[in-house]
GUTORPA-94666 format. One record per residue (C-alpha): residue in three letters; x, y, z. Coordinates in pm, whole numbers, padded with zeros to 5 digits, always signed. Layout:
N
ALAXYZ
...
% end
This chain:
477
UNK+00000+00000+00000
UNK+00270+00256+00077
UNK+00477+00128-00258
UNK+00125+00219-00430
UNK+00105+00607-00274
UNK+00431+00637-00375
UNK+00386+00588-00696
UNK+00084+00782-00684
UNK+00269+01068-00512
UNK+00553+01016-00800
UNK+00301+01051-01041
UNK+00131+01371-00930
UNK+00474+01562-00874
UNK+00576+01439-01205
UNK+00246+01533-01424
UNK+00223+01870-01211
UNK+00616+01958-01324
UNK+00571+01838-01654
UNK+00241+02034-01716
UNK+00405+02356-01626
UNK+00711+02307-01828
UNK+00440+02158-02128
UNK+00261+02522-02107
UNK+00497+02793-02055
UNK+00741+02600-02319
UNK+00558+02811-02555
UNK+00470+03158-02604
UNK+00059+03170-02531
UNK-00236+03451-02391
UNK-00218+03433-02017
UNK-00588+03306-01999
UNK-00566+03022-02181
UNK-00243+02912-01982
UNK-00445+02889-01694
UNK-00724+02667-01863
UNK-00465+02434-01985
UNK-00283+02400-01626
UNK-00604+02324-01474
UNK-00695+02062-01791
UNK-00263+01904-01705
UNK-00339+01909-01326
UNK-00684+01821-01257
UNK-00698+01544-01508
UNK-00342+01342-01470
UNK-00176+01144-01735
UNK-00535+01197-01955
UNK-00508+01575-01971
UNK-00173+01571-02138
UNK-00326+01335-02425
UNK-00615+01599-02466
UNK-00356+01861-02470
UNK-00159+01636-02794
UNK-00505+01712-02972
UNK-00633+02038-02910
UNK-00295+02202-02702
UNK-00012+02189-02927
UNK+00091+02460-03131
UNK+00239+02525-03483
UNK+00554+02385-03548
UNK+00833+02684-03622
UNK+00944+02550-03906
UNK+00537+02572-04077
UNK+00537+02914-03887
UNK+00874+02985-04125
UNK+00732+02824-04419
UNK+00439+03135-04396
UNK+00624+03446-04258
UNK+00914+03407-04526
UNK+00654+03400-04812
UNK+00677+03638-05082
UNK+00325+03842-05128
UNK+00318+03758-05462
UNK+00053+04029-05673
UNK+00118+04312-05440
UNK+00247+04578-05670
UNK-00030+04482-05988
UNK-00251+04562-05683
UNK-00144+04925-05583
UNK-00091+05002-05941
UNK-00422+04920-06031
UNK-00545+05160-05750
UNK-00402+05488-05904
UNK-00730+05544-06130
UNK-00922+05561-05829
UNK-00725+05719-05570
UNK-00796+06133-05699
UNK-01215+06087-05686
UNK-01280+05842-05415
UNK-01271+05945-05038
UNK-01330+05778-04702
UNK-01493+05924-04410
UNK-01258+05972-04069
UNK-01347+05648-03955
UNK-01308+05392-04260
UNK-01010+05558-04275
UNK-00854+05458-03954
UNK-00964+05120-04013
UNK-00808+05092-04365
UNK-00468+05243-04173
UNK-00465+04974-03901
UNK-00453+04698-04168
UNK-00206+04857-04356
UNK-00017+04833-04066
UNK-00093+04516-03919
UNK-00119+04296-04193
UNK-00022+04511-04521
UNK-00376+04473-04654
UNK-00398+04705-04908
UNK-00706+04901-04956
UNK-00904+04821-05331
UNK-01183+05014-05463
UNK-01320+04895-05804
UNK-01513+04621-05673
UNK-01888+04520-05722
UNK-02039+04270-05455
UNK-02278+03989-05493
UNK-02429+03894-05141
UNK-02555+03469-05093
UNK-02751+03398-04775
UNK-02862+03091-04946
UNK-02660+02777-04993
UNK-02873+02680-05266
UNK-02821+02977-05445
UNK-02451+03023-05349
UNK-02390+02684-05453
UNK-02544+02701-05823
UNK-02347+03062-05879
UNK-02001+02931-05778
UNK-02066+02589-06019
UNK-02207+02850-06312
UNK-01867+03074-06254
UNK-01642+02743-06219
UNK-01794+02589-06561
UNK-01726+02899-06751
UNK-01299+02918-06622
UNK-01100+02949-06916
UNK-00712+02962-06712
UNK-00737+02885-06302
UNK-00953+02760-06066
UNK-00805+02815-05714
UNK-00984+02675-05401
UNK-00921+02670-05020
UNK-01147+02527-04790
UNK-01205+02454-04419
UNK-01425+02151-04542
UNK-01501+01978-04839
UNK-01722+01709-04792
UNK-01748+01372-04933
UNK-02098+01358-05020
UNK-02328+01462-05341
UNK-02223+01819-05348
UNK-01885+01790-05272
UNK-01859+01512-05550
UNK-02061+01732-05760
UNK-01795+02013-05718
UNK-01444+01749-05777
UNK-01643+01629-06090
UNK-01690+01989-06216
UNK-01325+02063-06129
UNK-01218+01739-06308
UNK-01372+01841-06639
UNK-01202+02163-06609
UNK-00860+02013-06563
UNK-00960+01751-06868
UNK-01001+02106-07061
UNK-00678+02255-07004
UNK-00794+02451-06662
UNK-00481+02473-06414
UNK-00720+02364-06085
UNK-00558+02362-05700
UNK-00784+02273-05368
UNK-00661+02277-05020
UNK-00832+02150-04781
UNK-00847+02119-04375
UNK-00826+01729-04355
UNK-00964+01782-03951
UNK-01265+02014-04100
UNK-01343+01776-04405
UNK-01448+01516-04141
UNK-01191+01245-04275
UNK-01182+01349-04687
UNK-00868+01242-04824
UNK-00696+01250-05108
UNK-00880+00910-05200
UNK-01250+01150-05279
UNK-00953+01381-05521
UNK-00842+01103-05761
UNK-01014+01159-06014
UNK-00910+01502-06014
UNK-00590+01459-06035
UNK-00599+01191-06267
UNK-00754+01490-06456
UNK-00447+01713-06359
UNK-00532+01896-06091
UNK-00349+01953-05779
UNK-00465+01867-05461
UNK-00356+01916-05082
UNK-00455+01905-04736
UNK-00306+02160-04522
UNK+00000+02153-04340
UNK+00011+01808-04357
UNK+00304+01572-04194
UNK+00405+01248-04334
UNK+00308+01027-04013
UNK-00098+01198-04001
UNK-00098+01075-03656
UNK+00168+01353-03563
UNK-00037+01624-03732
UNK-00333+01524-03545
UNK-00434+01843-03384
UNK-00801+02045-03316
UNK-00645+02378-03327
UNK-00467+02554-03583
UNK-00699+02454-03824
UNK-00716+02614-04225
UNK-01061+02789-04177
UNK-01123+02984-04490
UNK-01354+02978-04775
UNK-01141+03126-05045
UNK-01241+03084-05412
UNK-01042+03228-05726
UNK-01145+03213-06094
UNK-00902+03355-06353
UNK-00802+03621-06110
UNK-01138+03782-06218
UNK-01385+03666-05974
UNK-01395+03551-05622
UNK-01593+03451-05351
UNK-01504+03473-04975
UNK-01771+03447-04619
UNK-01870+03175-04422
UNK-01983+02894-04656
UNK-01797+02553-04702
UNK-01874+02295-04943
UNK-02122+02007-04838
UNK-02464+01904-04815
UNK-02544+02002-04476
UNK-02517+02391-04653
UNK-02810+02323-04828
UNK-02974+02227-04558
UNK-03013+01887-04572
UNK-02892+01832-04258
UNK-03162+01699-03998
UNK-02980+01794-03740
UNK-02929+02162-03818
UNK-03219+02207-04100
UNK-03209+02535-04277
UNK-02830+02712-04322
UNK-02843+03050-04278
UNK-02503+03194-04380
UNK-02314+03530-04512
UNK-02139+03516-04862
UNK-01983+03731-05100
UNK-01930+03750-05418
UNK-01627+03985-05585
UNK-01599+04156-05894
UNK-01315+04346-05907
UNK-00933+04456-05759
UNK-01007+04266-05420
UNK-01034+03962-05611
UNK-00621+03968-05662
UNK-00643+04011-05332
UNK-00790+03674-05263
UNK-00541+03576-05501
UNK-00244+03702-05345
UNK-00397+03505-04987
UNK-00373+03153-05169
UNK-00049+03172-05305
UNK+00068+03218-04953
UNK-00116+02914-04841
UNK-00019+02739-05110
UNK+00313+02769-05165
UNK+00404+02722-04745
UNK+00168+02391-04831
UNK+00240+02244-05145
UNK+00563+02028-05289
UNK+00853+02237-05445
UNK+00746+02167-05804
UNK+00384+02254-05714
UNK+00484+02623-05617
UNK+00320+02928-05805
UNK+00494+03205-05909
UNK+00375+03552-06016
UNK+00201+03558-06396
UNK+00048+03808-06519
UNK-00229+03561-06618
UNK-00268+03472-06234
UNK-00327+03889-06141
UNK-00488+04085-06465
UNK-00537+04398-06458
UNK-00913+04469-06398
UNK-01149+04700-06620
UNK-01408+04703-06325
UNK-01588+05025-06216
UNK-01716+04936-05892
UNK-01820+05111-05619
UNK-01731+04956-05262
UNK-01380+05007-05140
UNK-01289+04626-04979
UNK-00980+04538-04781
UNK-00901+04152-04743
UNK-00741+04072-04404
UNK-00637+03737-04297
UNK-00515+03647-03932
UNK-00373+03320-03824
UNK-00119+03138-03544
UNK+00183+03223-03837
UNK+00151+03570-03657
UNK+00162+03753-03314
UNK-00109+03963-03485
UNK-00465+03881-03459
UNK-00515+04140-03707
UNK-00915+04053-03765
UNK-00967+04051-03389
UNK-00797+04408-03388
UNK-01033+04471-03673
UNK-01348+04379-03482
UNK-01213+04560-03210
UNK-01147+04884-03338
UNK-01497+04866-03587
UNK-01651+04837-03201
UNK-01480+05135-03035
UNK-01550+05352-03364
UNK-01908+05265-03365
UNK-02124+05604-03224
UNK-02474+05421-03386
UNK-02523+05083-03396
UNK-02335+04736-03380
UNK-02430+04437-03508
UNK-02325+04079-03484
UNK-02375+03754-03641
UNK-02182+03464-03529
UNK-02231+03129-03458
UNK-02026+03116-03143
UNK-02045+03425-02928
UNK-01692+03394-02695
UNK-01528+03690-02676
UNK-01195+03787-02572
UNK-01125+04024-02273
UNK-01080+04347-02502
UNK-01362+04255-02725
UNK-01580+04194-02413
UNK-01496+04505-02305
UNK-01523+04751-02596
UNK-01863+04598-02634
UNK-01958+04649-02266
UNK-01837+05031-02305
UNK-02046+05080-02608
UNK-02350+05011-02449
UNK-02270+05203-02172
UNK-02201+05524-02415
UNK-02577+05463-02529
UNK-02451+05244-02879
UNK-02720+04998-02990
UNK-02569+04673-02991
UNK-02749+04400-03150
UNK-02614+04019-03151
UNK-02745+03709-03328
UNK-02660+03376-03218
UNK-02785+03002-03316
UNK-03092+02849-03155
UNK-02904+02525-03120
UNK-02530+02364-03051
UNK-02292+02207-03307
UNK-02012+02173-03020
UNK-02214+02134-02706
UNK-01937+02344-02476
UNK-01905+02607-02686
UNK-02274+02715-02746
UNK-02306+02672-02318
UNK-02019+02972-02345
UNK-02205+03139-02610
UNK-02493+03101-02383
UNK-02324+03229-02132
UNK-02184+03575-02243
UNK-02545+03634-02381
UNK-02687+03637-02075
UNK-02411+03894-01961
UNK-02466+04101-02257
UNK-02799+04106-02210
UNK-02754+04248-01859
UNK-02522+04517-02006
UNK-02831+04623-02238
UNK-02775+04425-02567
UNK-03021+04290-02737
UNK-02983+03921-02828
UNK-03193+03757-03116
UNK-03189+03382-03114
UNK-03226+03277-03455
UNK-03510+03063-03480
UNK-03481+02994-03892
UNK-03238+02710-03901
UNK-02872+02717-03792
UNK-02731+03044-03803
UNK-02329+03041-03914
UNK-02315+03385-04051
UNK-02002+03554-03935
UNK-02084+03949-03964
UNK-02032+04234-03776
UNK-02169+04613-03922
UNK-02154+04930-03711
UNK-02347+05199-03829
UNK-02492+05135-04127
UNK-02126+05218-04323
UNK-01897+04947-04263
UNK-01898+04572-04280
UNK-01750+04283-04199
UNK-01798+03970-04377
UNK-01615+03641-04354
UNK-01474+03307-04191
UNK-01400+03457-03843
UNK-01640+03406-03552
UNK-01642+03651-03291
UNK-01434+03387-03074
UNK-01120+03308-02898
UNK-01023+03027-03135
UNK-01093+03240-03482
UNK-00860+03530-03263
UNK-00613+03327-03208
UNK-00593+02963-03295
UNK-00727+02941-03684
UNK-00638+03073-03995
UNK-00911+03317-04120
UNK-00992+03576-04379
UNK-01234+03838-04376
UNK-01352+04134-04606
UNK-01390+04441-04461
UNK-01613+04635-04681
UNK-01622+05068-04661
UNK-01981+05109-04796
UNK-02318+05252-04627
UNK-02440+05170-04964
UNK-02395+04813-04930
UNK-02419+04830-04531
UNK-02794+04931-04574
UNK-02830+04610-04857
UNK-02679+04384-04571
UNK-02941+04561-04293
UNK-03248+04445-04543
UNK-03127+04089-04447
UNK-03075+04148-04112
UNK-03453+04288-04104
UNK-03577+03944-04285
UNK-03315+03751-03986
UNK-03526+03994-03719
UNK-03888+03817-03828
UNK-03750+03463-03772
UNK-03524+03544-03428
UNK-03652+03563-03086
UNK-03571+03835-02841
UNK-03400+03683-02559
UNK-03472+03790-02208
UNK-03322+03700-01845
UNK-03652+03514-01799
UNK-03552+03274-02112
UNK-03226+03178-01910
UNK-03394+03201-01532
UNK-03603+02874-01630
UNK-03354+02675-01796
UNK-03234+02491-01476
UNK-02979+02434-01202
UNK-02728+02182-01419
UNK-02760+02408-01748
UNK-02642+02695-01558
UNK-02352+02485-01418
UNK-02255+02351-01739
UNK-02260+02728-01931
UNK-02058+02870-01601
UNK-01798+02557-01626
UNK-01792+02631-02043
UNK-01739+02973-01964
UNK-01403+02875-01784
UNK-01273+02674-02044
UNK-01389+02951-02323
UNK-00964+02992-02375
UNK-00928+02721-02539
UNK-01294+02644-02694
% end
């Protein structure tokens, strides 16, 4: 018996030393270091195989393999900017906003854009296959999750024929997000020609296993004319076939225009840190044309991810909150905020700022809608007004404050899109398009509930346990 407390006592000492070294090792937000020492502590020996899965970051060398990429398209961008630049002007605050991404992530400001807006994965879905079909050089795609099932087979047999044609086509993928696709679903492609990978792969998959730092854009490029970028991935479940989550209610956009090269300019950076050496692209004019397109929204693309110290969409988000003097409002799927956003958002409503947020009327990840339960309720005493969106599952990420700027995208106003995934957003400097996106948002109003203290004052002892104990582990959601 005192040979078996030993061990024990060994045991403890030795997980306790080892989880401290395990989390301070590397670089990380002070929160989530002490979610991760209570996960190594509190739950011996088991902990530190939930911490291989969802605790590990980036390896430096994948962290090299992005920060020593060449931003390949940059100058074809600003010189395509100098017919606008004399006749179109910003107000005070887009232009602080276009300043801080210049600075933070060299996004450079376009303006001859026009916008096509999808809601509707039907209708999303039958305008990217009509654009795809009519490719004549590229087809570039980069995707969170691309499903094995009748649309995502519908979309590599579409690709396929384009490749059979003479169409240079590339994918990437999240292999974690695509619920198991591999390269098995692609073969046909790439019998075609096409190129296919999963990203930031490792030869032994069991090594690369990992929940966070996942690929989570929705990036489409066609002949460096068109784009589409928002919160759509490919599968059935975004048509809403899904019994589970019934209707999909995302946010989608379609670009026309000098922000497409943008988009452009994004994949060849994921790209080239994921593919082979003879698989690399390298600037063509072909791949970044100059545009004849006279439209009117000014768009920046920003992308964040773990490659940087920067959570340049978070700082977006956070200074589109502290500029607003109107109105705010939110769409996201998972309502966690960060300190600082938390905060900003608290101060606006206490300056008299309207603040309205959107969230899903059911879970896809059971702890993370008990957080995003959680922070409602405290918004809610703060004076927001939550809608719970009663029309099927909402996954829109959008934020607008008011009525002139917009943000549309793959980021959810989260921890884990802050910090632990790689996103992209559009940030779009238009009340003209702001007011097309609050038409929507009035159509979302007649199908959302307003929620109350009273909703959350019924729901129970245990539910109000399990959103306070979610809310503790909301660092590393």
């Amino acid at each position: 018996m005192n040979l078996l407390i030993a061990v024990i006592l060994i045991v403890l000492v030795l997980n306790a030393t080892l989880s401290f070294i395990t989390v301070f090792w590397s670089k990380r937000d002070v929160s989530r270091i002490w979610a991760w020492l209570v996960v190594l502590v509190f739950v011996p020996v088991i902990g530190f195989v939930i911490y291989w899965f969802a605790g590990r970051r980036i390896s430096d060398k994948k962290i090299f393999d992005f920060t020593s990429q060449e931003i390949v398209g940059r100058e074809q961008i600003r010189d395509n900017q100098k017919y606008y630049g004399h006749h179109l002007h910003l107000n005070q605050k887009a232009s602080m906003l276009v300043e801080l991404f210049e600075n933070n992530s060299g996004s450079i400001l376009t303006y001859g854009n026009d916008l096509e807006t999808f809601f509707d994965g039907r209708a999303f879905f039958d305008d990217l296959f009509a654009e795809i079909d009519k490719a004549k050089d590229h087809i570039h795609l980069a995707y969170f999750a691309i499903s094995n099932d009748v649309i995502g087979n519908k979309l590599v047999d579409l690709l396929a024929k384009k490749a059979r044609q003479g169409v240079g086509v590339r994918v990437i993928y999240d292999a974690y997000g695509s619920h198991g696709t591999h390269l098995g679903m692609y073969h046909r492609l790439l019998k075609a020609g096409g190129t296919v990978y999963p990203f930031l792969t490792r030869r032994f998959q069991l090594l690369a296993l990992r929940i966070n730092f996942r690929f989570h854009r929705k990036v489409v490029v066609i002949d460096g004319k068109v784009g589409y970028i928002g919160g759509f991935n490919i599968g059935d479940q975004y048509l809403g076939k899904s019994k589970r989550f019934g209707n999909w209610r995302d946010s989608q956009l379609k670009i026309i225009g000098d922000s497409v090269l943008s988009l452009q300019s994004r994949f060849f950076i994921d790209w080239n840190a994921t593919a082979k050496k003879q698989d690399k692209l390298s600037f063509l004019e072909d791949y970044f044309p100059a545009t004849q397109v006279n439209g009117i929204h000014p768009i920046q693309i920003v992308s964040s991810g773990p490659d940087s110290l920067t959570a340049q969409i978070k700082q977006g988000y956070l200074k589109m909150i502290t500029l607003a003097t109107k109105s705010i409002t939110i769409q996201t799927p998972y309502l966690i905020p960060d300190q600082p956003i938390y905060e900003s958002l608290t101060i606006a409503l206490a300056a008299g700022v309207k603040v309205n947020i959107f969230i899903p009327d059911r879970p896809d990840h059971p702890f993370v809608y008990r957080a995003t339960q959680y922070y409602a309720q405290e918004f809610i005493d703060f004076g927001a007004n939550v809608y719970r969106y009663d029309g099927g599952f909402l996954h829109s990420k959008l934020l607008i404050i008011d009525d002139e700027i917009v943000s549309i995208g793959s980021a959810n106003m989260d921890i884990r899109s802050f910090e632990l995934s790689f996103e992209a957003n559009a940030f779009i400097y238009s009340s003209y398009f702001a007011k097309k996106i609050e038409k929507q948002i009035s159509i979302d109003l007649s199908k959302s509930k307003l929620l109350s203290k009273k909703d959350f004052e019924t729901q129970g002892f245990w539910m109000t346990v399990l959103q306070k104990f979610s809310r503790l582990l909301s660092p590393i959601l």
